[in-house]
N, C-alpha and C positions, 0 to 999 in steps of 0.2 A: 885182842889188843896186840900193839906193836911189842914187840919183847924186849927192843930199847930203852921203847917208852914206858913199859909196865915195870924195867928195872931199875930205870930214872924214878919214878913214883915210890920205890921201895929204897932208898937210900935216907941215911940217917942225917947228912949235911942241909938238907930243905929245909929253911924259913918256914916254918909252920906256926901257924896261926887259926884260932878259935872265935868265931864274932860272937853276939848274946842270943845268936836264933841259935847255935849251936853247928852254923856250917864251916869245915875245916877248908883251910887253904892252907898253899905250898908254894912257893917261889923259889927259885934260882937260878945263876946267871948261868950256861953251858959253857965248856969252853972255851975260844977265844975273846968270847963277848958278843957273840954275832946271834945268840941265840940264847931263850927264855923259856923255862918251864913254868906252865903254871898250873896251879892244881884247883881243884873246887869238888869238895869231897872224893868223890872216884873217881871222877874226872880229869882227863890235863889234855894243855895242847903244849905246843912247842910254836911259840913265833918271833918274827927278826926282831932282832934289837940291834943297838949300837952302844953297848955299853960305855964305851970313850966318851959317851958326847951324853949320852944318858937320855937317848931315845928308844921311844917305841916306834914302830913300823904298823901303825894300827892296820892296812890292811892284808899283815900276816894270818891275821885273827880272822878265821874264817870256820873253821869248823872245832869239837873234840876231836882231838886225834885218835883217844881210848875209844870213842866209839863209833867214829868215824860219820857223827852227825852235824851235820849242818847248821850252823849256828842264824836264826831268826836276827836281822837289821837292830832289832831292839834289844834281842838277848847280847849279840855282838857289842852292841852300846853299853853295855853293861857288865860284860865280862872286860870288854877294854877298859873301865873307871874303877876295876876290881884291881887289874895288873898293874894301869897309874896307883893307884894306892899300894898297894904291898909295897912295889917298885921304889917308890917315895919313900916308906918304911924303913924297909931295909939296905937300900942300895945309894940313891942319889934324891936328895930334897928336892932336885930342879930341875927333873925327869920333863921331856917332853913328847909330845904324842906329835907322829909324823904320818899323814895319809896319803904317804907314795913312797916310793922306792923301786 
């Protein structure tokens, strides 16, 4: 794993979060706003945002980073409605998902 990324994933400022199947997640914004952690139990990637404007860049979302796997069109679908949510959560209610940049 990235030692960036595996030290971003061990900090105590992450939005963490519990669903009722018992999977942890992790959000927060990186510094200037231009980029997003997101976790799903051991896993995270890092993808663009625009925090000012309170977008995501969905086709940042491309792989884990931790583990440098390739994320399936459908898992992709799915990890992006994860990051719209938390995002929504915690950050901005009117978050919007953008498929280009």
């Amino acid at each position: 794993m990235d030692s960036y990324l595996d030290e971003l994933m061990k900090k105590d400022d992450i939005h963490r979060v519990t669903d009722d199947a018992g999977n942890r997640y992790g959000i927060r914004v990186l510094g200037r706003g231009e980029n997003l952690l997101f976790m799903e139990n051991d896993k995270g990637l890092i993808c663009t945002i625009d925090a000012e404007h309170g977008a995501i860049f969905t086709r940042s979302v491309k792989k884990w980073d931790s583990t440098d796997k390739k994320m399936s069109p459908k898992e992709r679908q799915r990890v992006v409605g994860l990051i719209q949510q938390y995002y929504r959560r915690f950050y901005n209610p009117n978050v919007i998902l953008i498929d280009d940049y």
